[in-house]
C-alpha positions in Angstrom: 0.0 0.0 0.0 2.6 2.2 0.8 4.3 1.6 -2.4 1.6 2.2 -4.7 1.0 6.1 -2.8 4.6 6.6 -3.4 4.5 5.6 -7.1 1.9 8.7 -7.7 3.8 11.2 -6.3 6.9 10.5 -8.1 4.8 10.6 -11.1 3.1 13.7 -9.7 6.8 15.4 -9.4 7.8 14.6 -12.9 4.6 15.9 -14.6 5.1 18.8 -12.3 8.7 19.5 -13.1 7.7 19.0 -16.5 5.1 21.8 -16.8 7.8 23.7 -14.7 10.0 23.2 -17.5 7.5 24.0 -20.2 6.6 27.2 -19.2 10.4 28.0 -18.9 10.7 27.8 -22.0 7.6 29.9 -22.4 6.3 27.7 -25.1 3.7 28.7 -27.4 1.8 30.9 -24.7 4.7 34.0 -24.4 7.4 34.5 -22.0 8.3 32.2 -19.7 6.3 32.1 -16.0 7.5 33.6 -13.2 8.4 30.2 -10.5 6.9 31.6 -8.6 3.4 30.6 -10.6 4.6 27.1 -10.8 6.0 26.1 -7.4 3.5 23.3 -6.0 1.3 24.2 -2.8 1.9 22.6 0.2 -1.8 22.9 1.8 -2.1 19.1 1.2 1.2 18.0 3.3 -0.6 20.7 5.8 -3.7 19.3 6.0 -2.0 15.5 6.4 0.5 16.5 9.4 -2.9 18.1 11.0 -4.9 15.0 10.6 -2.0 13.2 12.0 -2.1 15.4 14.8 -5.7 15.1 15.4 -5.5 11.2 15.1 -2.9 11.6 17.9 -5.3 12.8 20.2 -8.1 9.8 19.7 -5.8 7.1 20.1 -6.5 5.0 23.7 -10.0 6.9 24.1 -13.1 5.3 23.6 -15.1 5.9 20.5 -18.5 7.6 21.0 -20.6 4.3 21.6 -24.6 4.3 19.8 -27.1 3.1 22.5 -27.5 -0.7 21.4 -27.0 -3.8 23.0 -24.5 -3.6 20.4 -22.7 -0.6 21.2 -23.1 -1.6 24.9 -21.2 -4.9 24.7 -18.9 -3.2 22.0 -17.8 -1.0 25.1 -17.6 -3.3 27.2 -15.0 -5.2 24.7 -12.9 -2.5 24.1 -12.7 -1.6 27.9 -11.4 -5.1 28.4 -8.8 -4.7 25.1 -7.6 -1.1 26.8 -7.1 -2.7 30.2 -5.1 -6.0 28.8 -3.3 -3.6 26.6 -2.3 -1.2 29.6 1.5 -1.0 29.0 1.0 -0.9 25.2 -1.1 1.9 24.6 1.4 4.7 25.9 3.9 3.7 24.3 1.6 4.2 21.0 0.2 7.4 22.2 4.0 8.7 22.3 5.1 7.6 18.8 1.8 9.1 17.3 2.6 12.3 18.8 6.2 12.2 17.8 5.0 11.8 14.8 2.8 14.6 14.7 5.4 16.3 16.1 7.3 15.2 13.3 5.1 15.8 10.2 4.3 19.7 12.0 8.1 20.7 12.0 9.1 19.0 8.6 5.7 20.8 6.9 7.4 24.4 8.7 10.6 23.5 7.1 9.2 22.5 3.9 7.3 25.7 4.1 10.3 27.7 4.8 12.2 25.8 2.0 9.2 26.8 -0.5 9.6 30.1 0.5 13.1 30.6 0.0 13.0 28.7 -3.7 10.2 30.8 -5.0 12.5 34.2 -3.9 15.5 32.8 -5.2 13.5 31.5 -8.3 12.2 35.4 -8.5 15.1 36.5 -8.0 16.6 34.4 -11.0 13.8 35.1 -13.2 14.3 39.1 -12.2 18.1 38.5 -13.5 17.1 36.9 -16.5 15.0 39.4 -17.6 17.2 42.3 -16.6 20.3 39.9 -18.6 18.0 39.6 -21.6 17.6 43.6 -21.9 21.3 44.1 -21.4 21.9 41.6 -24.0 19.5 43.8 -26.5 21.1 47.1 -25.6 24.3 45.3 -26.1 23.4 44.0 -29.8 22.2 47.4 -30.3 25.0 49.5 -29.4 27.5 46.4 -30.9 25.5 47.2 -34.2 25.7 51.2 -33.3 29.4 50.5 -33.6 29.3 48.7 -36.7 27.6 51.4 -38.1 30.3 54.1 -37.2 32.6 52.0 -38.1 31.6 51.6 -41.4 30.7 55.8 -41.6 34.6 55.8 -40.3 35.9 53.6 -43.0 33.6 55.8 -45.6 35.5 59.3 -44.3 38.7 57.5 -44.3 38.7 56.4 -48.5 36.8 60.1 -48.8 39.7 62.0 -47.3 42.5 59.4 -49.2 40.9 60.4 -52.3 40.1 64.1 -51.4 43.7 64.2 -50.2 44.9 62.5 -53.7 42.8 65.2 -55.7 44.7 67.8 -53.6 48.0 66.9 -54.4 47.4 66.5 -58.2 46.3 69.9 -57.6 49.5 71.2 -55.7 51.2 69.4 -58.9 49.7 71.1 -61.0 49.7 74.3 -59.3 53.5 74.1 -58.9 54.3 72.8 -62.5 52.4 76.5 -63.5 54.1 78.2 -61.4 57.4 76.9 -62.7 56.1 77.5 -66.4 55.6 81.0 -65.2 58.7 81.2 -63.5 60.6 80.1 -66.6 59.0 82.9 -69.0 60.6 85.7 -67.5 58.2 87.9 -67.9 
């Protein structure tokens, strides 16, 4: 029996961590999900440690009895089982509220643990986003740089050629000059 409630949770966990994952990924329905959004609730484990606590308190005390013959001699049975089991019953009365005991302080540190994975998973999520908008001012200014690069690089052959169109110019300037020079005039 114990076996076969074990068997759904671990199924339960994997189809949980894989809707987890899926909306990670964001999928087909946007951005991914805050963890927060997908972290399992714990009212279930809650509401099991309390019955466990409540089912600590009935153990050893008589069960209301209807008023039969039946429930009469029913009483009158159990009585007997309580009084032969006198050394017995104590001892199941302690383990069933070390139990409880148990079950209450692991669901409070289960609690605490879900409550310090859903900041850190905010916290990651907040990071990731922030990461994903550095990365886009970072393509943007990277293709920003690209472009003045390539404005650079059109100066640069601009100024060679302008520069090249100057000294034919001083060249030619000069080679008049020296014409002039020559004439005498």
């Amino acid at each position: 029996m114990i076996r076969a409630e074990i068997r759904p949770a671990r199924m339960n966990s994997a189809i949980l961590e894989q809707e987890f994952l899926a909306r990670q990924k964001g999928g087909q329905n946007g951005p991914p999900a805050s963890p927060a959004d997908s972290f399992p609730d714990l009212a279930d484990l809650r509401r099991s440690a309390s019955d466990v606590s409540e089912s600590a308190s009935l153990l050893g005390r008589m069960p209301p009895k209807p008023p039969t013959v039946r429930g009469s001699v029913g009483a009158i049975l159990i009585r007997l089982i309580q009084r032969a089991l006198f050394w017995y019953t104590p001892r199941l009365e302690r383990f069933q509220l070390a139990t409880a005991n148990l079950a209450s302080k692991q669901v409070g540190f289960l609690q605490e643990q879900a409550r310090t994975i859903r900041e850190q998973g905010n916290a990651i999520f907040k990071f990731e986003a922030s990461l994903a908008q550095w990365e886009s001012r970072e393509r943007d200014l990277m293709n920003r740089v690209s472009e003045l690069e390539s404005d650079a690089a059109e100066m640069r052959s601009q100024w060679l050629i302008e520069r090249k169109h100057r000294r034919e110019l001083e060249d030619r300037l000069r080679s008049i000059l020296h014409v002039f020079e020559s004439l005498d005039l």
